[in-house]
Backbone as a printed PyTorch tensor [residue, N CA C, xyz], in Angstrom:
tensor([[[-15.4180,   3.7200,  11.4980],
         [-14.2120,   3.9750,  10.7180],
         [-13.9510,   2.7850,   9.7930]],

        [[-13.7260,   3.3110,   8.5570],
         [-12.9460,   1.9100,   7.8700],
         [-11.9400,   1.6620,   7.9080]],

        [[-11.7670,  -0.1680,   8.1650],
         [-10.9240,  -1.0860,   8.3990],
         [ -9.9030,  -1.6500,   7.1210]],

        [[ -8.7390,  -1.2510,   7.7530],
         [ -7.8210,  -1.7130,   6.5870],
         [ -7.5240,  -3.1610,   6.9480]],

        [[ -7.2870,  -3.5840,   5.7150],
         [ -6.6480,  -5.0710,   5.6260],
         [ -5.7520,  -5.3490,   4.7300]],

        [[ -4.3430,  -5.8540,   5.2980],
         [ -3.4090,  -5.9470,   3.6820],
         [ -3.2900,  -7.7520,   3.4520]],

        [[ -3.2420,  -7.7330,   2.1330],
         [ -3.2440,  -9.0800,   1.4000],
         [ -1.6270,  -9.5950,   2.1630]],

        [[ -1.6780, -10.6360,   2.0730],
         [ -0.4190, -11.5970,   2.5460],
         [  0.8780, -10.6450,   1.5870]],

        [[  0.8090, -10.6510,   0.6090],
         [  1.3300,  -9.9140,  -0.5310],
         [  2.2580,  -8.7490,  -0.0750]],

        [[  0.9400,  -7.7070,   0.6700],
         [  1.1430,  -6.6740,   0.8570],
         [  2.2770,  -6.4580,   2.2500]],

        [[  1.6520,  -7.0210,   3.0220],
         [  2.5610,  -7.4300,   3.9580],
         [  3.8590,  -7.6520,   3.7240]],

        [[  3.8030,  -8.6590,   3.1090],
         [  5.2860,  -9.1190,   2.5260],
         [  6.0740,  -8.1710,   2.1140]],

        [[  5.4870,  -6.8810,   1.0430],
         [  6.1820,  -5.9780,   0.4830],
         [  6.6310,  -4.8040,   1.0060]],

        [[  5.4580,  -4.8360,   2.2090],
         [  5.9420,  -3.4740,   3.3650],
         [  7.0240,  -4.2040,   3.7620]],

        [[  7.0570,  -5.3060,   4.4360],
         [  8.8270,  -5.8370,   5.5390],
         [  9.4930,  -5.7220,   4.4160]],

        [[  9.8420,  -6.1060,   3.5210],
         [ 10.9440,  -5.8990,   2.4590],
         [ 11.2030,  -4.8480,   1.9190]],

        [[ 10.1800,  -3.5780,   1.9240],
         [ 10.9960,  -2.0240,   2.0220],
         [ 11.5830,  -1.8600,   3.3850]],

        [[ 10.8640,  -2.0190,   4.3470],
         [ 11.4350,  -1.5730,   6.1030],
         [ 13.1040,  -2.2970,   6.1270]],

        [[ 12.6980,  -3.5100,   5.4080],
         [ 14.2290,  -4.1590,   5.4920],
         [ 15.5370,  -3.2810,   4.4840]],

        [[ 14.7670,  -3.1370,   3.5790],
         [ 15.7090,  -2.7480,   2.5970],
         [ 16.1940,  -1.5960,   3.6100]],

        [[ 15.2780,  -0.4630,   3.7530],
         [ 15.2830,   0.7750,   4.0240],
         [ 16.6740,   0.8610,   5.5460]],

        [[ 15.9450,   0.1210,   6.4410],
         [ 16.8950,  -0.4810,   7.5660],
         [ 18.4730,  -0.7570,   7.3930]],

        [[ 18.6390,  -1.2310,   6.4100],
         [ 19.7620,  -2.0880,   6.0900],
         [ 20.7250,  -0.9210,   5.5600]],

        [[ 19.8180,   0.1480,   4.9560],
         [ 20.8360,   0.9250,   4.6040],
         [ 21.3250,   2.2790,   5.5140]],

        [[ 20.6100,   2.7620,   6.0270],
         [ 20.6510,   3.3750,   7.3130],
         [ 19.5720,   2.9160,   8.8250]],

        [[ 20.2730,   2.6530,   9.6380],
         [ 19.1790,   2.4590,  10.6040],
         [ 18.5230,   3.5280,  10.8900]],

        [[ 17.4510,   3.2950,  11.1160],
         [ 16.1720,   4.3520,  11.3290],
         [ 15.1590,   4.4780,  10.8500]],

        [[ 16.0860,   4.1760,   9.1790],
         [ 15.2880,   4.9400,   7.8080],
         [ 14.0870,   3.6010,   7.6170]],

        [[ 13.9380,   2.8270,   8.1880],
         [ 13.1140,   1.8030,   7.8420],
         [ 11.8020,   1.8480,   8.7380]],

        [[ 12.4590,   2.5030,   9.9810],
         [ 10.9930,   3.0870,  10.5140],
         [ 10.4130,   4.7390,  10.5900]],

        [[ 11.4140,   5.0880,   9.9700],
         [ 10.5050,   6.1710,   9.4990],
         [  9.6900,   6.1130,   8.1160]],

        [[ 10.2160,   4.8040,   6.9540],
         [  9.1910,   4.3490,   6.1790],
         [  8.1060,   4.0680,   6.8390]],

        [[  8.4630,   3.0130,   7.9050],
         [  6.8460,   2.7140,   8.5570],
         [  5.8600,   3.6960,   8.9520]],

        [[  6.8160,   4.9390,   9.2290],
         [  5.5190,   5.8680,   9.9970],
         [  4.5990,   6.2280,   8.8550]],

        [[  5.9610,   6.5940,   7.8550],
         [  4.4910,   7.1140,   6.5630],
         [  3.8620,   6.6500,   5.9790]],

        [[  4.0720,   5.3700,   6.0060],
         [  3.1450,   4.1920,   5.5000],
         [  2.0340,   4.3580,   6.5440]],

        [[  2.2510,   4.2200,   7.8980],
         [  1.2800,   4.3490,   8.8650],
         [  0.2400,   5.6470,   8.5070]],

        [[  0.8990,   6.7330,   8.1510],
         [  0.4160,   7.7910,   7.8660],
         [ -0.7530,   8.2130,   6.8820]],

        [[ -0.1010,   7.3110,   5.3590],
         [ -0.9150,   7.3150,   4.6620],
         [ -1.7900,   6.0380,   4.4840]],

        [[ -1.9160,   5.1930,   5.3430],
         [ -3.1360,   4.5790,   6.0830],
         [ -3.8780,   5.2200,   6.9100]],

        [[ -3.4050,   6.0920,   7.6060],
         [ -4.4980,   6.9040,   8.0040],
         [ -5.4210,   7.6350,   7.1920]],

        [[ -4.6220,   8.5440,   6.1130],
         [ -5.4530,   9.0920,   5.1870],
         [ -6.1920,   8.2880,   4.2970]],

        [[ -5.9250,   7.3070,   3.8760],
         [ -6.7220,   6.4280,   3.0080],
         [ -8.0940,   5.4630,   3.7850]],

        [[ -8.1040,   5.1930,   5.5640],
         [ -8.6560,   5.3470,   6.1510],
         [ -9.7710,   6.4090,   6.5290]],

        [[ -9.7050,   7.8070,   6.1830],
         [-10.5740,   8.6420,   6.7060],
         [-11.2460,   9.0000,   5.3880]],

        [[-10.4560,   9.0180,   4.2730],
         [-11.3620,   9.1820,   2.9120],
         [-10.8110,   8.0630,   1.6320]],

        [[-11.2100,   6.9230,   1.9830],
         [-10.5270,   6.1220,   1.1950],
         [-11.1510,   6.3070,  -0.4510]],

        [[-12.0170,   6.4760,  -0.8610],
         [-12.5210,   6.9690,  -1.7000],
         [-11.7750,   8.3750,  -3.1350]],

        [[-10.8820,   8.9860,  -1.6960],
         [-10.0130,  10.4740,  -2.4160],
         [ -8.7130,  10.1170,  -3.2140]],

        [[ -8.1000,   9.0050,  -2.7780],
         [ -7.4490,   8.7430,  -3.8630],
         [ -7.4490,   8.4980,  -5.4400]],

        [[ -7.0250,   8.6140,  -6.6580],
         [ -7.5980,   8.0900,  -7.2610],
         [ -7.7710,   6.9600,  -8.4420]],

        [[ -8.4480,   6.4010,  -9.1430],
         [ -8.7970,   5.1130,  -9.5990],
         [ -7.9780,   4.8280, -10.7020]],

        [[ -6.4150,   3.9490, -10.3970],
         [ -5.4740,   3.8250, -11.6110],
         [ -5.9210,   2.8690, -12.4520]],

        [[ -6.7320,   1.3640, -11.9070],
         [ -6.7540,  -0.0220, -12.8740],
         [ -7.9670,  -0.7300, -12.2870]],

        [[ -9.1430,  -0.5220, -13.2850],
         [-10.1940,  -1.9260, -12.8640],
         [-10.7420,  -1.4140, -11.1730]],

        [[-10.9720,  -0.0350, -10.7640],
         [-11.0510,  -0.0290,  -9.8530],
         [ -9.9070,   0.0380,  -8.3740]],

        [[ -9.0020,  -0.0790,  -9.3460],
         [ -7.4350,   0.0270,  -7.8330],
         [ -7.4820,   1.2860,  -7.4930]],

        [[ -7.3350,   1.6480,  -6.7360],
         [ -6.6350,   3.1960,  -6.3770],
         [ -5.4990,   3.2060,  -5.9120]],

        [[ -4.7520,   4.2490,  -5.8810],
         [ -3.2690,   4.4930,  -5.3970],
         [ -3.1350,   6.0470,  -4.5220]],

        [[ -2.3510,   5.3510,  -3.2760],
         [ -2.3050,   6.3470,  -2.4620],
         [ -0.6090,   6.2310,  -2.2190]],

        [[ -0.1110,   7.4530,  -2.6850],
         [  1.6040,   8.0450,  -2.6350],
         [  2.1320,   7.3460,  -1.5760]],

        [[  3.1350,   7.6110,  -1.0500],
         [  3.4890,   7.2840,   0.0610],
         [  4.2240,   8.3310,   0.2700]],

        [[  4.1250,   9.8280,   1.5030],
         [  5.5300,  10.7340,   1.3250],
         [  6.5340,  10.6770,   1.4630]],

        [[  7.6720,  10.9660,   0.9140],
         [  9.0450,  10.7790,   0.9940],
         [  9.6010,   9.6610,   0.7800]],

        [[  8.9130,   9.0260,   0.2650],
         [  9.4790,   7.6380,  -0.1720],
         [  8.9070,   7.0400,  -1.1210]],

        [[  9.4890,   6.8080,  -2.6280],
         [  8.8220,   6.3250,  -3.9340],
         [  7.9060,   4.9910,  -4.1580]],

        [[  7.1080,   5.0150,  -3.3210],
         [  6.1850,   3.9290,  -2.5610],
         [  5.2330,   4.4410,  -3.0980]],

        [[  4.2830,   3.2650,  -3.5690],
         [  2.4460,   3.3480,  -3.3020],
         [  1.6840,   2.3500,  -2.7390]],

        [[  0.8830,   2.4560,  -2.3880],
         [ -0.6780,   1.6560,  -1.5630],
         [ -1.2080,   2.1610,  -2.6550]],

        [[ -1.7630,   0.3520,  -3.2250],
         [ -2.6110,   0.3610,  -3.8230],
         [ -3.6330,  -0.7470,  -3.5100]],

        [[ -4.9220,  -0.2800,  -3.4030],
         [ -5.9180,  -0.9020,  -2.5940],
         [ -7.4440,  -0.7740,  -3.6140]],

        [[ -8.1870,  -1.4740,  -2.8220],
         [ -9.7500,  -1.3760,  -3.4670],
         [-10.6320,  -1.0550,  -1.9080]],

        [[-11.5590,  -0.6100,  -2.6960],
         [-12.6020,  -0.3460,  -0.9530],
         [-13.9980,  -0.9020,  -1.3310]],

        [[-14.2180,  -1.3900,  -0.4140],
         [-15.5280,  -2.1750,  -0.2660],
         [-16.1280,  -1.3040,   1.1300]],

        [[-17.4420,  -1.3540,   1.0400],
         [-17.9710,  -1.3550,   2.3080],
         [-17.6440,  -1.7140,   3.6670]],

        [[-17.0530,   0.0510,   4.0920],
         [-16.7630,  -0.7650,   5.6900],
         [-15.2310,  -1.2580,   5.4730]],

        [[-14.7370,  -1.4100,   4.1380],
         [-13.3690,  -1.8370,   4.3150],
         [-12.2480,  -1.8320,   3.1930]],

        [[-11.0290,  -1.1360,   3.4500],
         [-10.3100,  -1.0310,   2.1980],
         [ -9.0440,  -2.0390,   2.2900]],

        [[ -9.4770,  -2.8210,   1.2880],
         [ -8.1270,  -3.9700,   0.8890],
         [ -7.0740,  -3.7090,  -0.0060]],

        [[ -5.9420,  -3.9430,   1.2080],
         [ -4.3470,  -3.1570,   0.0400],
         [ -3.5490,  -4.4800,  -0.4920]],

        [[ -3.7210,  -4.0760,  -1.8420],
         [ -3.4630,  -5.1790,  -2.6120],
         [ -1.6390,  -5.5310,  -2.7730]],

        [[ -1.1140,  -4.3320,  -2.5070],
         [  0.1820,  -4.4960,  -2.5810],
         [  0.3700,  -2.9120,  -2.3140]],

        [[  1.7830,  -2.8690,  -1.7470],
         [  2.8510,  -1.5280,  -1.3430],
         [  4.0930,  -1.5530,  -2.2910]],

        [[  4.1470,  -0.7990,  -3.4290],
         [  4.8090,  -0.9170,  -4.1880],
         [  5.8410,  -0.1550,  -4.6680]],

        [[  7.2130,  -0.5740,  -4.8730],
         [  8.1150,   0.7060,  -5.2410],
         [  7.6780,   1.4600,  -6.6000]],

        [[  8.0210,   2.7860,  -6.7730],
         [  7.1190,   3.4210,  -7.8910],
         [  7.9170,   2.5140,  -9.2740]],

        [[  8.8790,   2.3360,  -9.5040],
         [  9.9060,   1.7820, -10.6160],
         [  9.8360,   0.4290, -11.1100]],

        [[  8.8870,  -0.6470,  -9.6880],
         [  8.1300,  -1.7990,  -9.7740],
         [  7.3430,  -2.1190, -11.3430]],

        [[  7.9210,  -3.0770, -12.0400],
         [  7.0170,  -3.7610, -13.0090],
         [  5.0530,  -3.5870, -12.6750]],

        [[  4.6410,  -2.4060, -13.4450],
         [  3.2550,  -2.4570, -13.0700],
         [  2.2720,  -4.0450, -13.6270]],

        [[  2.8860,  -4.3620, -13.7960],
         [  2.6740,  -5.9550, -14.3360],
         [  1.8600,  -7.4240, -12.9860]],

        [[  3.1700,  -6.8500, -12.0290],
         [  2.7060,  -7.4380, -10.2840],
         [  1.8240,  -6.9060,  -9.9070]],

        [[  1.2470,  -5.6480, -10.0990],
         [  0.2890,  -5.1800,  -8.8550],
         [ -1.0720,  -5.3660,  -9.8660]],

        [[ -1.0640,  -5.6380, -11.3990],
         [ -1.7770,  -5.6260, -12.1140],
         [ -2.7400,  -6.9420, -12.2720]],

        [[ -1.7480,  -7.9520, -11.9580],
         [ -1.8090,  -9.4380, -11.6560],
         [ -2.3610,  -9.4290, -10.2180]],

        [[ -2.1500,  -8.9790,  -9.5910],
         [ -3.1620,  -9.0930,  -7.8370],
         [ -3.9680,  -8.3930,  -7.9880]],

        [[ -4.3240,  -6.9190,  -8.9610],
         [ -5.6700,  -6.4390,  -8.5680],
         [ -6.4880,  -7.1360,  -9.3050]],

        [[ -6.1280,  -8.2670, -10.4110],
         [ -7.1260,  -9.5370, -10.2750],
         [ -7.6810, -10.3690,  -9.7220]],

        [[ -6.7060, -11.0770,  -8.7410],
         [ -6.5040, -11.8790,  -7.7690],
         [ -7.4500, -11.9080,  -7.0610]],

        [[ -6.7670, -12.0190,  -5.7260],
         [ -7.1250, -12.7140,  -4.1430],
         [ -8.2740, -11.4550,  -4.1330]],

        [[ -9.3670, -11.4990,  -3.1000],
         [-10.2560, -10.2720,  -2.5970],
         [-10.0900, -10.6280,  -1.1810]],

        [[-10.2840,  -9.9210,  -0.2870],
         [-10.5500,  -9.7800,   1.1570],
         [-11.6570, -10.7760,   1.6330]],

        [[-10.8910, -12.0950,   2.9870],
         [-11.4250, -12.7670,   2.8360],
         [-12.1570, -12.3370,   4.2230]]])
């Protein structure tokens, strides 16, 4: 199976929706997580099916919540470059899918 890995970045940007999300109703921050969980699964079983927005990025939706995973896949492993609100300056995620690679 391929192995996900999120950039420090990415990380960062998932807790700061869960927080946001949290803060405004409790719950709602882990039911972001599930579908985030969710569509790591799918991007896990065909990471490939999403498809190719920048230089190779792909973007995978997030349901019910104006979120994307956007990642690159390498062999054996897909690196998520950032989790992004859809309304987000495409400018940030444009600037990391330069960046850092999976170390």
């Amino acid at each position: 199976m391929t192995r996900v890995v999120l950039s420090e970045e990415a990380e960062l940007d998932a807790l700061t929706a869960f927080r946001f999300y949290e803060e405004r109703r409790e719950g709602l921050g882990e039911r972001f997580r599930d579908h985030v969980g969710i569509a790591f699964g799918r991007i896990q079983a065909s990471p490939e099916l999403s498809p190719i927005i920048y230089r190779g990025l792909r973007r995978k939706l997030v349901e019910r919540f104006p979120y994307a995973i956007l990642y690159r896949v390498y062999p054996g492993l897909v690196y998520v470059v950032a989790i992004m609100h859809a309304k987000q300056n495409p400018a940030i995620w444009k600037r990391r899918a330069s960046g850092g690679e999976p170390g």
